[in-house]
N, C-alpha and C positions, 0 to 999 in steps of 0.2 A: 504494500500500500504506500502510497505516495503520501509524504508529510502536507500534511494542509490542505487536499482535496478530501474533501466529503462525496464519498461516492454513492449516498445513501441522496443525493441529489442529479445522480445522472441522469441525464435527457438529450435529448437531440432537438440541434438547431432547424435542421431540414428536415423532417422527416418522413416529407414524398418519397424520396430517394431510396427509401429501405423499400418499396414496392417491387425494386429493380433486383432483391432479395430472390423473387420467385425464380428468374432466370437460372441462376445456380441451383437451386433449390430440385428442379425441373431434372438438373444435370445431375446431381449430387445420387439423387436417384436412378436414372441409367446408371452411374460409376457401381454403383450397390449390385444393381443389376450384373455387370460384364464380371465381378468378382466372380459373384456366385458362379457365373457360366465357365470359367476360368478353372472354379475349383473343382466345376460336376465332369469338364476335361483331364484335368488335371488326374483324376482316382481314375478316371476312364482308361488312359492309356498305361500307366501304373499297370492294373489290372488284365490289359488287354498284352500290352506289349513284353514280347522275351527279351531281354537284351543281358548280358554277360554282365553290366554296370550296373548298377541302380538307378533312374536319373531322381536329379532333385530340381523340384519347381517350386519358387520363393512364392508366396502367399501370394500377392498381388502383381509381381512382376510391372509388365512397363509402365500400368495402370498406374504406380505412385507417382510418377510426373503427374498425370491429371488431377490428381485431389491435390496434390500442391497447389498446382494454379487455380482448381476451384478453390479453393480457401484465401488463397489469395486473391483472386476477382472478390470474393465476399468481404474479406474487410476492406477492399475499396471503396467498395459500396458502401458500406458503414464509415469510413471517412466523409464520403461523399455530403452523408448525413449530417456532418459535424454532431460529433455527437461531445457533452459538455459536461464538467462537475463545478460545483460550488467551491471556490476555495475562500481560506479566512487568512489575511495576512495582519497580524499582529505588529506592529507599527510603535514603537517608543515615542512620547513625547519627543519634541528637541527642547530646550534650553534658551529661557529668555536672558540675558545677562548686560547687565546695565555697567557699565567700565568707567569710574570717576576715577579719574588721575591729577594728582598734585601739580600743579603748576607754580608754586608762589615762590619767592627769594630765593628761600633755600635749598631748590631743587637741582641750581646753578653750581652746589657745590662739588669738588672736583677729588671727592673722598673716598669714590666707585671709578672705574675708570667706564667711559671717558669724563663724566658727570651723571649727576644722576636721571637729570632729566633722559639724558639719550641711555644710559641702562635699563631706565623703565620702559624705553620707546623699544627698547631690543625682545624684553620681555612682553609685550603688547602683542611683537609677532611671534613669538612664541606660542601665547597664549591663542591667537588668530589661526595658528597651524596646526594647534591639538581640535580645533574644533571642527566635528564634522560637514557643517553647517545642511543637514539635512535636516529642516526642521526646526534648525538652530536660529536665533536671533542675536544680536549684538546692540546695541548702545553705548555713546562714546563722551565725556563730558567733562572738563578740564576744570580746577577751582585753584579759585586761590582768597579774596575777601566774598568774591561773589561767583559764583558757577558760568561755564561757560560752554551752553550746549556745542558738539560737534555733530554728533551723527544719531539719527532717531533710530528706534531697533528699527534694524535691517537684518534680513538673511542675505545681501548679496555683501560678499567677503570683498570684495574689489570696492566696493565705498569707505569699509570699514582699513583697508589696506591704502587708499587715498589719503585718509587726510594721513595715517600714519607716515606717509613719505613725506609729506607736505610740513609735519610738526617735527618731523627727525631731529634737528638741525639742535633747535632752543625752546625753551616754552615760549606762547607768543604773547605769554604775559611780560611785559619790561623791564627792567628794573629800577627805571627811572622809575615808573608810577607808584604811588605810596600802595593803591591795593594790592599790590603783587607783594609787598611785604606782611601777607598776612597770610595765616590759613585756615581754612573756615570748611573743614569738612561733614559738619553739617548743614550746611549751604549744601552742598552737593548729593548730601542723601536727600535731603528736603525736593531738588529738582529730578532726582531720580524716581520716587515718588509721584513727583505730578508727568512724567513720561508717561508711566505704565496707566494713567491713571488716561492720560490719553489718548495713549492709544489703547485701551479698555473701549475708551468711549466712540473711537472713531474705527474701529475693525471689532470687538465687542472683546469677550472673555475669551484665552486662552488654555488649554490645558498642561499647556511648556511650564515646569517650576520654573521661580524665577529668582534673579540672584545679586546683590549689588558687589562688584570687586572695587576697592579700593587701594589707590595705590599711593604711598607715603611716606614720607620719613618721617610724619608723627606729628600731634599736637595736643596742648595740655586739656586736659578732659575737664569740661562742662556741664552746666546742667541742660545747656542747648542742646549740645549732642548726642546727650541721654533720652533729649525729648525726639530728637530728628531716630534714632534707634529704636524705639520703642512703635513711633510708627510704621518704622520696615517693621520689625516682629507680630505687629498686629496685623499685617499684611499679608503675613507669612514671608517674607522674603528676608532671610538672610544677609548678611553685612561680613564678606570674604576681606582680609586686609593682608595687604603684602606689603612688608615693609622692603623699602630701599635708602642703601648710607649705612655709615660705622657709627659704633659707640664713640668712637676718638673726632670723628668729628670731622670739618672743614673750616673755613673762612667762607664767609658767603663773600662774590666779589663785589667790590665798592662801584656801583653804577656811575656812568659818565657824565654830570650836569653843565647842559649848554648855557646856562645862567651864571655858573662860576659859583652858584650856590657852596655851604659849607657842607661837606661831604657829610653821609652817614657814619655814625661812629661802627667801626669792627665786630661784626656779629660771626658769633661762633653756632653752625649748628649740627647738633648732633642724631644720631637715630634716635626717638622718643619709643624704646621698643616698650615699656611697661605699659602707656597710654594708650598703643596700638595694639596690644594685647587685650585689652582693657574694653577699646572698642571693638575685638574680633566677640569680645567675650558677651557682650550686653547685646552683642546685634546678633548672636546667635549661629555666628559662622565659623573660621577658624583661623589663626594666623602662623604665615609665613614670609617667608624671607629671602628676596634677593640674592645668592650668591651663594646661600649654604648647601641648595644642591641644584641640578640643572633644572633651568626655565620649564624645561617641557614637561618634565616629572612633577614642577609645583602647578605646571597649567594642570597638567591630567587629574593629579589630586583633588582642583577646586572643583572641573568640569563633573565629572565623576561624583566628588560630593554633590553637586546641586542634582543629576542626573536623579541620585538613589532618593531625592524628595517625591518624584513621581510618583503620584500615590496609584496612579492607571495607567495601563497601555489601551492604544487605539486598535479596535477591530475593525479590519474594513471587510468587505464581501465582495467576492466578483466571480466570473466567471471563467475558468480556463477550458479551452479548446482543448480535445482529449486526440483530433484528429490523424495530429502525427503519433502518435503512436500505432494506430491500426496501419499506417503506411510503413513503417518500420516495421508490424510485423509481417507483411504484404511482402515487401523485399526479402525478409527473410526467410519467407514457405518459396517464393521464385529462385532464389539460390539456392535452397533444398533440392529443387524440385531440377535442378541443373545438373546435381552430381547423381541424381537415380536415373537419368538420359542413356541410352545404348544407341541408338538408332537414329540416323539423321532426319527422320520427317519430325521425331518429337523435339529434335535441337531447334528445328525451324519453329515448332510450334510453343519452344518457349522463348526464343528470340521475339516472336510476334506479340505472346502473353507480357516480357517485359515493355515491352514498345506501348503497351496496351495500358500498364502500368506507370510507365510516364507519363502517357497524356492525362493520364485521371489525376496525377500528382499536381500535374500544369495547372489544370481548370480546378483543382480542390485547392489551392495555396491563397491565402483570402488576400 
């Protein structure tokens, strides 16, 4: 039995074409017929004839060519039928995933090689490579004082791989600007949130779990961000946090002012891993880390978690064509019916039987 076809629903697409049944059917009966006559000779001459040897006469002799190709003419005919079962293909959600990445000051620092902003952009495709995207979604959204949508979930990977070539470089947050000296990640759960929430509203509910990644070198925990967490979790949607940057730290670098302004004083920053932990912990997801093992092992881990939140798999129903197989076994009783041959009228006559067998393959091929 074949996996996934329910054969408890076989039927046929055509099924005039089994009328064309009776012609073999017609035949099948002579064949019955010449046996018998075959074998009431057969004891006859046995019986009649002296001969020094014994002779021995095979039950049917040349006769098995012909039920070959009857049988084979008959599941032609039964192709011809399309005859069909029910199968059920079981289908996994895919994976909605909403991707907030750090953009603020200290993302500039040069503590990871090459920076961290271009380590997180390395891990980005990483993570973009572990996913199947059958099914799968993405979302893309930079913060730093205030969120800064890139990309709405999309399943086409090539948008989600756009802007990433496009942001390789630097965040396109400045450093001249004072918001970019901040970080504000719940700003960015907060607009993750109203995403899903619209497109909820504008394509309706989904059954894909769904998951916010965040990516950061850290900031000191709030009661904002405990509030902006609490509404992933009532959502259900988890809060995944990958830290990027050392404990030892960097120098964030001193931005360039075209005013002659007085510089900003030397800011040291470091990985905030207990704050990050902190937020993996309250949003219900888990944290990881940059550099302690490869990207694609920390992408598969997250993917993979969110996957096992599926609490359903999708059944779909359809129909498969059973057709080629009775043509398969059609070819198969014709090559049988090829090595019980002696005599060259029945060669001709199965040369012709397969000829007969292609054109039915021709016109039955949809």
């Amino acid at each position: 039995m074949l996996t996934g076809v329910d054969f408890s629903t076989f039927a046929f697409a055509e099924p005039l074409y089994l009328r064309l049944l009776a012609g073999p059917a017609v035949l099948l009966v002579l064949w019955v017929w010449q046996v018998l006559r075959r074998r009431r000779d057969a004891r006859r001459f046995l019986s009649e004839r002296v001969l020094p040897v014994r002779e021995q006469y095979s039950l049917v002799g040349d006769l098995a060519f012909w039920l070959c190709l009857l049988i084979a003419a008959s599941l032609c005919i039964v192709a011809l039928a399309r005859p069909q079962a029910r199968i059920s293909v079981v289908r996994k959600a895919g994976a909605d995933i909403v991707i907030l990445q750090d953009g603020s000051a200290s993302m500039y620092v040069k503590d990871v090689t090459p920076d961290r902003w271009q380590r997180s952009v390395q891990f980005l495709r990483a993570f973009a490579d572990a996913l199947s995207w059958k099914g799968d979604r993405v979302a893309l959204a930079l913060f730093a004082h205030l969120a800064s949508p890139q990309l709405r979930l999309s399943k086409d990977p090539n948008a989600l791989f756009f802007f990433l070539d496009h942001l390789g470089e630097h965040s396109p947050f400045q450093l001249e600007d004072d918001p970019t000296w901040d970080t504000n990640i719940e700003e960015g759960v907060f607009w993750g949130l109203k995403l899903v929430e619209k497109d909820e509203e504008l394509f309706g509910k989904t059954k894909n779990p769904k998951a916010f990644v965040v990516i950061s070198d850290g900031q000191a925990w709030s009661g904002d961000v405990a509030i902006a967490l609490g509404s992933a979790r009532k959502q259900g949607i988890p809060v995944y946090v990958v830290g990027v940057g050392t404990t030892a730290g960097g120098l964030i670098p001193e931005p360039t002012r075209a005013d002659g302004g007085t510089p900003r004083e030397a800011i040291r920053a470091v990985l905030d891993r207990d704050s990050l932990r902190e937020i993996a912990r309250a949003g219900g997801g888990e944290y990881f880390e940059i550099g302690r093992e490869p990207d694609r092992d920390v992408a598969f881990k997250i993917i993979n978690s969110v996957r096992r939140r599926d609490k359903g798999s999708l059944e779909e129903k359809s129909y498969e064509d059973l057709y080629w197989r009775f043509l398969f076994a059609a070819a198969v009783f014709l090559c049988l019916g090829t090595f019980l041959l002696k005599g060259g009228t029945e060669l001709w006559w199965q040369a012709a039987g397969a000829l007969a067998a292609m054109l039915i393959l021709a016109n039955a091929a949809p």
